[in-house]
C-alpha positions as CSV (number, residue, x, y, z in Angstrom):
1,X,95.9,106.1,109.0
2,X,99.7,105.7,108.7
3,X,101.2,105.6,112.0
4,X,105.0,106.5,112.6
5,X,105.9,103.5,113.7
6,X,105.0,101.9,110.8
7,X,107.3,104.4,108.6
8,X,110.5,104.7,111.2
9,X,111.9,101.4,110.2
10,X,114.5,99.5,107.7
11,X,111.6,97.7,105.8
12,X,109.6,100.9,104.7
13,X,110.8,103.1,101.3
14,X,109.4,106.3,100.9
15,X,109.3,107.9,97.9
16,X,109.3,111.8,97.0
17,X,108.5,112.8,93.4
18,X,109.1,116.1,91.6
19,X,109.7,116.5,87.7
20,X,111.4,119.1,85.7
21,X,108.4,120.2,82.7
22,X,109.2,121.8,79.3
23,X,113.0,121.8,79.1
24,X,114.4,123.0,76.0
25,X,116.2,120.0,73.7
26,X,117.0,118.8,70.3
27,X,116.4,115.6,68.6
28,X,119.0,113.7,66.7
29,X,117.9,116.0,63.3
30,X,118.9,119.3,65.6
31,X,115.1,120.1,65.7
32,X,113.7,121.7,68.9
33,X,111.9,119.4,71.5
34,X,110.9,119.7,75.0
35,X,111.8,117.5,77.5
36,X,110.2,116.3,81.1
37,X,112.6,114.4,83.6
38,X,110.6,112.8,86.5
39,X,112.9,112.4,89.6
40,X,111.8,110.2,92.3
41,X,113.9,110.6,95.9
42,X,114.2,106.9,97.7
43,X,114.7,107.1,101.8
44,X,114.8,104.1,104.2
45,X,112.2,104.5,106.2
46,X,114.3,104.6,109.7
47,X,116.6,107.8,108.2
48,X,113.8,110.2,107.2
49,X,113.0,112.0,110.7
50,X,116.7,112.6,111.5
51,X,117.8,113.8,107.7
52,X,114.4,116.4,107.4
53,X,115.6,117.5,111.4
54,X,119.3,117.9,109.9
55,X,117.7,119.6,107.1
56,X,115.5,122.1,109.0
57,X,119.1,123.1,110.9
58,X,120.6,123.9,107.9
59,X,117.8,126.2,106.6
60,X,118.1,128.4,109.9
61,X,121.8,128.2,110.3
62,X,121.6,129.8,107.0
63,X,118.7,131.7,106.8
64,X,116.6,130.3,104.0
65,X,113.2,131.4,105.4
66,X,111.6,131.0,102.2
67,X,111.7,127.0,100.0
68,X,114.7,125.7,98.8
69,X,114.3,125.9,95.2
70,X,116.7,125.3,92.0
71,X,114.8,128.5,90.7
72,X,115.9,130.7,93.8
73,X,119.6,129.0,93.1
74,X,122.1,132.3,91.9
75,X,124.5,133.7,93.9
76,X,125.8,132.9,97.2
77,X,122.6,130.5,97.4
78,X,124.2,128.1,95.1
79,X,126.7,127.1,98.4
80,X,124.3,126.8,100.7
81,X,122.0,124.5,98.4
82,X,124.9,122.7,97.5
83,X,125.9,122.4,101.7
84,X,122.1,120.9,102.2
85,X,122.5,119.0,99.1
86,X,125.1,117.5,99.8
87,X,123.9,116.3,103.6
88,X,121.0,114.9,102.6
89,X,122.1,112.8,99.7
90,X,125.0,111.7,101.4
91,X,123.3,109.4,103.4
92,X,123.9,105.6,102.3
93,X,120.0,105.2,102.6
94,X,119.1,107.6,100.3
95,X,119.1,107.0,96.4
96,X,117.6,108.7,93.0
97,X,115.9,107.7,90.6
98,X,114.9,109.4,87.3
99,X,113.2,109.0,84.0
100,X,112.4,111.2,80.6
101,X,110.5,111.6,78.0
102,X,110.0,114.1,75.0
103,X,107.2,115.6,72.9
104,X,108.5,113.9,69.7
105,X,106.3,113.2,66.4
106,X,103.0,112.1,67.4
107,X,103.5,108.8,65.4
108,X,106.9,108.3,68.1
109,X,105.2,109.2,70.9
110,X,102.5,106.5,69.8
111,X,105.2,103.5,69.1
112,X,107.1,104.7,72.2
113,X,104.1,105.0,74.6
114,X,102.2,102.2,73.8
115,X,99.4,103.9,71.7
116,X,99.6,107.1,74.5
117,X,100.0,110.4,72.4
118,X,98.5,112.7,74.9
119,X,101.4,114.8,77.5
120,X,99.3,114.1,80.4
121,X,98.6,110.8,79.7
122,X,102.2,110.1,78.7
123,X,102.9,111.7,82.1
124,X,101.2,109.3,84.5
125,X,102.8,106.4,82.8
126,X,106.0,107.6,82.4
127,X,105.5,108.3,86.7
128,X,103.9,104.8,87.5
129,X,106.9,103.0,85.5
130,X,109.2,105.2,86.9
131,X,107.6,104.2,90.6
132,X,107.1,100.5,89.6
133,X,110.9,100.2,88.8
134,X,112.2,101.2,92.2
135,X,109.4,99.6,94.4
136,X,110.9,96.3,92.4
137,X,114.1,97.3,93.6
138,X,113.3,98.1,97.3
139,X,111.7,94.7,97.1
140,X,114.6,93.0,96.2
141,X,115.9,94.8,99.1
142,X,113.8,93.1,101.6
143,X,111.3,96.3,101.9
144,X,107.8,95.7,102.1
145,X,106.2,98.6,102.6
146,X,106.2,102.3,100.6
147,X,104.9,106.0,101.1
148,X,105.1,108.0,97.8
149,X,104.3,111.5,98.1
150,X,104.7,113.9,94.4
151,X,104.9,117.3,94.7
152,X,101.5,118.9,94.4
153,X,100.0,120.3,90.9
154,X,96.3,121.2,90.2
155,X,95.3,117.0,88.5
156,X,97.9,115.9,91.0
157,X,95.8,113.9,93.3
158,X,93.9,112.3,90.8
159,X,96.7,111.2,89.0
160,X,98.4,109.5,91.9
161,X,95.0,108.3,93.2
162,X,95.0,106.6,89.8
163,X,98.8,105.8,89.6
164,X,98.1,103.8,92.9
165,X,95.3,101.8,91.7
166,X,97.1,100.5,89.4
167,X,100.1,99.8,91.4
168,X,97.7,97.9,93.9
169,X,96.8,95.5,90.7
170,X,99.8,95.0,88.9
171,X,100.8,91.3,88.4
172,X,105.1,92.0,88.3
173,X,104.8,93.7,92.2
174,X,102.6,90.8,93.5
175,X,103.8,92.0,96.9
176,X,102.1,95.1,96.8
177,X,99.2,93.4,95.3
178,X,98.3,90.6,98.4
179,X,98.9,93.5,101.0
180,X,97.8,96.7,102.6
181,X,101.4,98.4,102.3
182,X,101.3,100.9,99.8
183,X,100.3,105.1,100.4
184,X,100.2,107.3,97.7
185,X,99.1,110.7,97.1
186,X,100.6,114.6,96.3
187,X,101.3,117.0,99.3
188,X,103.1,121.0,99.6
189,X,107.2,120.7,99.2
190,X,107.1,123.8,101.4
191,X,106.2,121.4,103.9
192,X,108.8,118.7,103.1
193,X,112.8,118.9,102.7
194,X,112.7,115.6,100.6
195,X,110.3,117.0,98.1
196,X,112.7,120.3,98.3
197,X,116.0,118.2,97.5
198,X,114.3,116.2,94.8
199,X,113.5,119.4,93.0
200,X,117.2,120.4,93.3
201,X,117.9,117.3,92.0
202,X,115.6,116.6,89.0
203,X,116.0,120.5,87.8
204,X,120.0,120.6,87.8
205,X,120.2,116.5,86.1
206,X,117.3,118.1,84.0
207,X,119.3,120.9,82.8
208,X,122.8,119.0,82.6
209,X,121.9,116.3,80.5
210,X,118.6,117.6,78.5
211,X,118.9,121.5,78.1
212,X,120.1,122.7,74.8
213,X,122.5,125.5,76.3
214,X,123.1,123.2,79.2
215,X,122.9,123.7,83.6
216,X,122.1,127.3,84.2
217,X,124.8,130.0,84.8
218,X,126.4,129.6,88.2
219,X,124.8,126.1,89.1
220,X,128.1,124.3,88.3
221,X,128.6,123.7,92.3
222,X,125.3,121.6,92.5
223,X,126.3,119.5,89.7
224,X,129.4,119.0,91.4
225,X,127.8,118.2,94.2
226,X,125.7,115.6,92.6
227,X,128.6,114.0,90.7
228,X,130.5,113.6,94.3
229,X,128.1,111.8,95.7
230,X,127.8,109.8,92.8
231,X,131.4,108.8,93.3
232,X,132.4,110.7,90.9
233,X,130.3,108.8,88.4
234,X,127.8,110.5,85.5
235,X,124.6,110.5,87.5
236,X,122.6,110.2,83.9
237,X,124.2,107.0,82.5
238,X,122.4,104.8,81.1
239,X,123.0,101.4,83.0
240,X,123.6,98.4,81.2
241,X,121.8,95.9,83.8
242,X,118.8,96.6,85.9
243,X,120.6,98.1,88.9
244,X,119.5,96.7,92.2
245,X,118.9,99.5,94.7
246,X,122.4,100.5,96.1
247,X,124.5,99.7,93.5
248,X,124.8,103.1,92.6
249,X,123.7,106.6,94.1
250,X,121.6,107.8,91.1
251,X,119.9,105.7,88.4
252,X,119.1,107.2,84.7
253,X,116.3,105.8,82.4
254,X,114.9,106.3,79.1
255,X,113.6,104.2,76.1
256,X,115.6,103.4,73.7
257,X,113.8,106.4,71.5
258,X,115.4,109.0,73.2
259,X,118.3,107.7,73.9
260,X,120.5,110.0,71.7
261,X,118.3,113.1,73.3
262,X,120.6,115.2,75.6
263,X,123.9,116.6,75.9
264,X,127.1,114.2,76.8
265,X,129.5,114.8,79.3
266,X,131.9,116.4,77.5
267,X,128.6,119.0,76.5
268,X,129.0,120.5,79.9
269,X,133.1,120.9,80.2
């Protein structure tokens, strides 16, 4: 049973994962593709109750009874997302991470994904790369223990139940390996700001930098948002070196297949 005191402190991540299915793309020919971004949310353990309390606030002040979702974002819902968007992500302690993939040729997908061909199997090992890469980061960091919670979908809890097994026995997270410090499972983003914000986030990055016609009508605010916190930065550039966890807000990846998928900045001016 996790306790709280084991997740209110400096040495704990926790992760919140959502992903952004079926976006509409092109490949270098100009042939249509779909994309997936899988976004993962990073908090410090010690910041989580105050930033989903801050959260909760916002949602009343502004009466947003109902879930905070890029799909409800039009209107004069656009400011108020981009108010709680901006709250949350602002915090020193709280990072993104992200990662794509694409329903290429079956012969790509195969070279790509070692031998995988399969979306859902491509899926899980696009998400336990994705989740490998920041645990190594967090454990450069000094953090030794992690809480991964994905938003919930019908083969969800199998998937991480499998995604965690693995992560319990892999030889480059030796860490994880030798100890009892790793959770991980799906739960209801109703129920969760952080799984709330990372759908913001991995829709509108999703949109911006994989969507043929680019970020839906009237979004533009979030994006800003996004880009502010990011100091201003592209928040999907690929990085040259493995970043280390704070070194930048938001961290981009993709193999080197898809990296001329996707729109450029200038795209979206």
């Amino acid at each position: 049973m996790i306790k709280l005191d084991d997740v209110r402190n400096d040495k704990t991540a926790m992760f919140f994962i959502d992903e952004s299915k079926d976006i509409p793309s092109k490949d270098y020919r100009g042939s249509a593709i779909k994309c997936t971004l899988l976004g993962l949310l990073c908090i410090q353990g010690d910041q989580f109750l105050q930033l989903e309390e801050n959260f909760l606030k916002s949602r009343i002040e502004n009466r947003l009874w109902g879930e905070v979702h890029f799909e409800n974002a039009s209107g004069s819902y656009v400011q108020k997302y981009s108010n709680m968007l901006k709250n949350y992500i602002s915090n020193p302690y709280v990072t993104f991470h992200s990662r794509m993939f694409a329903n290429v040729e079956k012969e790509n997908r195969k070279s790509t994904h070692g031998g995988l061909t399969e979306y859902d199997d491509i899926f899980k090992e696009e998400a336990y790369r994705l989740i490998r890469s920041v645990i190594m980061k967090c454990l450069a960091h000094g953090m030794e223990s992690f809480y991964i919670l994905a938003d919930g979908y019908t083969k969800g809890r199998n998937d991480y139940k499998e995604i965690m097994t693995r992560l319990n026995n892999d030889d480059r997270i030796p860490e994880v390996k030798s100890k009892n410090n790793l959770c991980c499972t799906v739960g209801d983003s109703r129920c969760c700001g952080a799984l709330q914000i990372s759908d913001l986030l991995v829709s509108t990055l999703g949109q911006y930098k994989l969507k043929a016609s680019g970020l839906k009508k009237g979004c533009e605010k979030l994006l800003d948002t996004i880009v502010e916190a990011n100091g201003n930065l592209d928040p999907m550039e690929h990085k040259r070196f493995f970043p280390t966890l704070y070194s930048s807000k938001f961290h981009y990846f993709s193999a080197l297949t898809y990296r001329n998928i996707g729109n450029t900045v200038a795209d979206n001016k």
